[in-house]
Jmol script that loads the backbone (N, CA, C; Angstrom):
load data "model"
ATOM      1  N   UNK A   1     292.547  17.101 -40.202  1.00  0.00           N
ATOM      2  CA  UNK A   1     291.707  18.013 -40.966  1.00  0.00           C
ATOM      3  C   UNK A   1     290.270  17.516 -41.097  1.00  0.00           C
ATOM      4  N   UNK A   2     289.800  16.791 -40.888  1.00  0.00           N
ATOM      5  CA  UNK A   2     288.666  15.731 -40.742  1.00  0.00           C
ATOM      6  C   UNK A   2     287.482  16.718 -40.129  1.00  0.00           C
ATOM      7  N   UNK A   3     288.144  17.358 -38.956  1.00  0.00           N
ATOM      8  CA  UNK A   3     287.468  18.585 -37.807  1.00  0.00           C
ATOM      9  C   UNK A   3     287.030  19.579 -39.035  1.00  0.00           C
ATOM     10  N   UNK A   4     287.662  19.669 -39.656  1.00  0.00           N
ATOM     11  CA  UNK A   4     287.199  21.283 -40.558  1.00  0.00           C
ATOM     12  C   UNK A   4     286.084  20.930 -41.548  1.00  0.00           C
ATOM     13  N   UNK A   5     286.015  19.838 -42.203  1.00  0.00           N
ATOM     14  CA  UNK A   5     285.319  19.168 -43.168  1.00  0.00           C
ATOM     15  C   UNK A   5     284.014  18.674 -42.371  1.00  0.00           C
ATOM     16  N   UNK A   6     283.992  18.321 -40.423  1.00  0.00           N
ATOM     17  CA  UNK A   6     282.597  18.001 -39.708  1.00  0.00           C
ATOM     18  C   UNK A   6     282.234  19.028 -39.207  1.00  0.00           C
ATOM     19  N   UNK A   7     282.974  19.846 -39.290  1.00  0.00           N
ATOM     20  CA  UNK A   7     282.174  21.460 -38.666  1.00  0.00           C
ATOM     21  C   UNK A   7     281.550  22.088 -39.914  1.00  0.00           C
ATOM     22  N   UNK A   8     282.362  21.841 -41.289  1.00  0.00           N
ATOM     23  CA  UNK A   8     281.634  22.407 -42.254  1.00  0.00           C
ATOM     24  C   UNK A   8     280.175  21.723 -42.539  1.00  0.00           C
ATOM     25  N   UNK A   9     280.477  20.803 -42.544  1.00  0.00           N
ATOM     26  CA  UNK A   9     278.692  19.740 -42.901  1.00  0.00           C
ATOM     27  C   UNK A   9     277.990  20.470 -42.227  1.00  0.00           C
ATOM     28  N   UNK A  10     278.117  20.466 -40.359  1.00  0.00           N
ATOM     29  CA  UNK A  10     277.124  20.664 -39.472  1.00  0.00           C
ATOM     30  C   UNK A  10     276.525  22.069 -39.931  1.00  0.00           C
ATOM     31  N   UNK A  11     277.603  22.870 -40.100  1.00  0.00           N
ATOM     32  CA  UNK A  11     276.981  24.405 -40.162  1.00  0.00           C
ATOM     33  C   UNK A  11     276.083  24.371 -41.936  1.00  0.00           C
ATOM     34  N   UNK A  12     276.655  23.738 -42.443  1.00  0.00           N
ATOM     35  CA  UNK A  12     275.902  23.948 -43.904  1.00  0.00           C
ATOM     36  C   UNK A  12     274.349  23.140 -43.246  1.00  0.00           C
ATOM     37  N   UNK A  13     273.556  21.691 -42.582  1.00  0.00           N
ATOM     38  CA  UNK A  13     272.785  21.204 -42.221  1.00  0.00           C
ATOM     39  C   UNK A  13     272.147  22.128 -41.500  1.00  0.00           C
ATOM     40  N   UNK A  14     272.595  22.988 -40.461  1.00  0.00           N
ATOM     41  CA  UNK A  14     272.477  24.250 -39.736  1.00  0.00           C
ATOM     42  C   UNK A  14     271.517  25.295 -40.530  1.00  0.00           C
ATOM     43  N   UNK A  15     272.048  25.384 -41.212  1.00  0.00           N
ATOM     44  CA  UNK A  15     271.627  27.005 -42.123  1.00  0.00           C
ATOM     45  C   UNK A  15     271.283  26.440 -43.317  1.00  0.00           C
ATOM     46  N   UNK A  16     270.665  24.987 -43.884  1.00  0.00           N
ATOM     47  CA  UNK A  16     269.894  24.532 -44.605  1.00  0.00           C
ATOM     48  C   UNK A  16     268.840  24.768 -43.945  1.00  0.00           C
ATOM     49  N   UNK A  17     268.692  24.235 -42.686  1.00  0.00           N
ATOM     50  CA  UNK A  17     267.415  23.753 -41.899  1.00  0.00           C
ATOM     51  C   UNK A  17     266.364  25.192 -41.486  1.00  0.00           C
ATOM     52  N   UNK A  18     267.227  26.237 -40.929  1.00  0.00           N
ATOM     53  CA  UNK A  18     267.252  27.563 -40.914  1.00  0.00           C
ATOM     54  C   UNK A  18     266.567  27.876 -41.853  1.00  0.00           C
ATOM     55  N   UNK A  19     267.151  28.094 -43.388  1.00  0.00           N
ATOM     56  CA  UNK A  19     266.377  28.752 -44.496  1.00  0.00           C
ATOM     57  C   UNK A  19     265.403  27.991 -44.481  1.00  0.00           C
ATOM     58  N   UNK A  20     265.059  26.574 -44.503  1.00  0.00           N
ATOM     59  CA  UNK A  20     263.376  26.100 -44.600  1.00  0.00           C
ATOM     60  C   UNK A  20     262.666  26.875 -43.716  1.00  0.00           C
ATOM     61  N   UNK A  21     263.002  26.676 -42.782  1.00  0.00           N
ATOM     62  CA  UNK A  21     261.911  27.395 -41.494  1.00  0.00           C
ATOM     63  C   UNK A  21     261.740  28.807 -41.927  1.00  0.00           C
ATOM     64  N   UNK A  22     262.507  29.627 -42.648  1.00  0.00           N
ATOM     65  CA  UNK A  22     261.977  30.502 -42.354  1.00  0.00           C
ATOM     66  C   UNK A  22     261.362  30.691 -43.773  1.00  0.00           C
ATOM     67  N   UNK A  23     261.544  29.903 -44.893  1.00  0.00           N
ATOM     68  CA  UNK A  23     261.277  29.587 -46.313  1.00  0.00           C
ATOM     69  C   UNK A  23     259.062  29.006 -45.806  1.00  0.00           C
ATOM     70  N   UNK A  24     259.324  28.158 -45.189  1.00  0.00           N
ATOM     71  CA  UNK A  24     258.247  27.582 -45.145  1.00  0.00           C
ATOM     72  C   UNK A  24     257.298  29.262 -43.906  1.00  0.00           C
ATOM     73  N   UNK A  25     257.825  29.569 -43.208  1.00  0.00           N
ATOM     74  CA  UNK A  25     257.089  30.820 -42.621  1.00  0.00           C
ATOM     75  C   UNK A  25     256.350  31.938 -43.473  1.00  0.00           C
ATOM     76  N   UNK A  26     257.834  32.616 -44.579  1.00  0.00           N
ATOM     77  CA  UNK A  26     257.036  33.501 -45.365  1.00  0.00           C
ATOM     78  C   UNK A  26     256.193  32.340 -46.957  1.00  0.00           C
ATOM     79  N   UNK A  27     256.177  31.448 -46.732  1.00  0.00           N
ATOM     80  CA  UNK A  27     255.187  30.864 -47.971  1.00  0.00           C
ATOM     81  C   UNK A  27     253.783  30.516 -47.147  1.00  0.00           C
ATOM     82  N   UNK A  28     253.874  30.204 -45.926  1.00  0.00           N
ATOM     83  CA  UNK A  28     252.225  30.324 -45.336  1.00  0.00           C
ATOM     84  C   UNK A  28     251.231  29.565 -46.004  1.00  0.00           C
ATOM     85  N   UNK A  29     251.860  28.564 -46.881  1.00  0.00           N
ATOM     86  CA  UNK A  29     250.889  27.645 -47.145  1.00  0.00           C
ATOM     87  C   UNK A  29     251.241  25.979 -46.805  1.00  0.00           C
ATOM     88  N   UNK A  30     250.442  25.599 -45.795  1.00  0.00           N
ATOM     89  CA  UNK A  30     250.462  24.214 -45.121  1.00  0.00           C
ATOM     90  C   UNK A  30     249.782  23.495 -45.787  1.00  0.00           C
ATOM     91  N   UNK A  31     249.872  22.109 -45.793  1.00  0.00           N
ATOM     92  CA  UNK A  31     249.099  21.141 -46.570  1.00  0.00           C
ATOM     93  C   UNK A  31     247.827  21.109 -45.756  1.00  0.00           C
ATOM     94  N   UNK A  32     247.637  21.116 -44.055  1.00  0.00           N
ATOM     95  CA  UNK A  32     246.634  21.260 -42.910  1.00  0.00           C
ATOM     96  C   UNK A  32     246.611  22.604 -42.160  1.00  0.00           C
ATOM     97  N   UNK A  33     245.770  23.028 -42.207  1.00  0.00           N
ATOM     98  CA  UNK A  33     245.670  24.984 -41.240  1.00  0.00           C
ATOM     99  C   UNK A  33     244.643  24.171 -40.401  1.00  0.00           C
ATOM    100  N   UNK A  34     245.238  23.737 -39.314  1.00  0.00           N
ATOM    101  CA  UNK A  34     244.284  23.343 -37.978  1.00  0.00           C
ATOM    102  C   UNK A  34     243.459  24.619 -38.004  1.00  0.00           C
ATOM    103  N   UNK A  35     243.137  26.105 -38.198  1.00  0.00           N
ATOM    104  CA  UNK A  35     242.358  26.808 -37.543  1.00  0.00           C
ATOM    105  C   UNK A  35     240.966  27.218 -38.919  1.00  0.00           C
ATOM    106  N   UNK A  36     241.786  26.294 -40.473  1.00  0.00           N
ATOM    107  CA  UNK A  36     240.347  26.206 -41.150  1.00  0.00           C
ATOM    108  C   UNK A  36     239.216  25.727 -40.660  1.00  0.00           C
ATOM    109  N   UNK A  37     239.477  24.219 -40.347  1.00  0.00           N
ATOM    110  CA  UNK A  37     238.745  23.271 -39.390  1.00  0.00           C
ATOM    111  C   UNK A  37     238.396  22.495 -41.048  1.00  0.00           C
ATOM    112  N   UNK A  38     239.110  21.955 -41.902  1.00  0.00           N
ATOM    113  CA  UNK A  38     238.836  21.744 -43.270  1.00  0.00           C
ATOM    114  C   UNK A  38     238.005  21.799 -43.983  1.00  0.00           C
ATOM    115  N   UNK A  39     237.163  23.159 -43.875  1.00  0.00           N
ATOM    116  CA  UNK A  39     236.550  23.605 -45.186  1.00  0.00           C
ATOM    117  C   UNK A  39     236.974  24.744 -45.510  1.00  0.00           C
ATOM    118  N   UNK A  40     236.892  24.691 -46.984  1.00  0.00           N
ATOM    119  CA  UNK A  40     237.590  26.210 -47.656  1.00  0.00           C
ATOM    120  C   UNK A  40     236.821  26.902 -47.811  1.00  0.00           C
ATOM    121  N   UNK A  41     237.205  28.282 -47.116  1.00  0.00           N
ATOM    122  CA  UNK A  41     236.320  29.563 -47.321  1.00  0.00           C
ATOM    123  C   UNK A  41     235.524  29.637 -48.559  1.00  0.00           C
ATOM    124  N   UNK A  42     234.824  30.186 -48.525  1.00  0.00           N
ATOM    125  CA  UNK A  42     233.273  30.467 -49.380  1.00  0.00           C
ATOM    126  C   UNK A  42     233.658  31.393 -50.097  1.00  0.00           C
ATOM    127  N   UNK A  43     233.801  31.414 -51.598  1.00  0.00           N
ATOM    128  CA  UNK A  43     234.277  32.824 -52.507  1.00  0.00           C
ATOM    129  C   UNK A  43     233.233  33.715 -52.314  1.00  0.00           C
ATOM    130  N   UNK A  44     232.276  33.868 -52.199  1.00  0.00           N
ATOM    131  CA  UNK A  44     231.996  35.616 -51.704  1.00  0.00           C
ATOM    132  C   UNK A  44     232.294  35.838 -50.238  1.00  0.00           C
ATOM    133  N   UNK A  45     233.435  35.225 -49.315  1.00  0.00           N
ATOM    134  CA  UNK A  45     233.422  35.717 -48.260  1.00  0.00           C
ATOM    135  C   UNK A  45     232.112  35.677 -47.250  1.00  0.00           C
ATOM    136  N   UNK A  46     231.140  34.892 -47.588  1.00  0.00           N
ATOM    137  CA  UNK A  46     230.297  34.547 -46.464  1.00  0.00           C
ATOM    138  C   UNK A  46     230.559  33.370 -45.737  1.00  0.00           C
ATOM    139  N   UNK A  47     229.744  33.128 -44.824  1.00  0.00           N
ATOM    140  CA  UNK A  47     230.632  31.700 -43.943  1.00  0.00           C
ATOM    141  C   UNK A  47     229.379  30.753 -44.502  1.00  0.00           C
ATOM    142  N   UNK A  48     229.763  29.435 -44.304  1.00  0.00           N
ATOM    143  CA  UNK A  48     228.968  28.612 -44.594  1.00  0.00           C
ATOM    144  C   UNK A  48     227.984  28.433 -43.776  1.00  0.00           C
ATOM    145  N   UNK A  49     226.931  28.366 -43.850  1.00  0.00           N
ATOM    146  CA  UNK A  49     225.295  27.319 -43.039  1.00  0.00           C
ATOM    147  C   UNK A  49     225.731  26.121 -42.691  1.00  0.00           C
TER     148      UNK A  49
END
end "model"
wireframe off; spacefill off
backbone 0.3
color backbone group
C-alpha cells in the first residue's frame, strides 16, 4: 500500500505547484518586471526626462 500513499504525495505536489503558477499569473505582481527597466511609472502618466 506504500504505492497509493507515493502516488498520493506526487499528485497533491502536482496540483500544489499548478495552483501557484497559475495563483502567481492572475496576481501579476513580480518583485522584478524586466520590461519596467526599474523605474516606477510617473503618477500623472507622463514618462520620465
Amino acid at each position: 500500500m506504500w504505492y497509493f500513499t507515493w502516488i498520493l504525495g506526487v499528485g497533491v505536489a502536482l496540483a500544489f505547484g499548478v495552483i501557484n503558477v497559475m495563483w502567481l499569473e492572475a496576481n501579476g505582481k513580480f518583485a522584478r518586471d524586466p520590461r519596467s527597466g526599474g523605474t516606477p511609472p510617473a503618477p500623472d502618466g507622463s514618462t520620465p526626462s
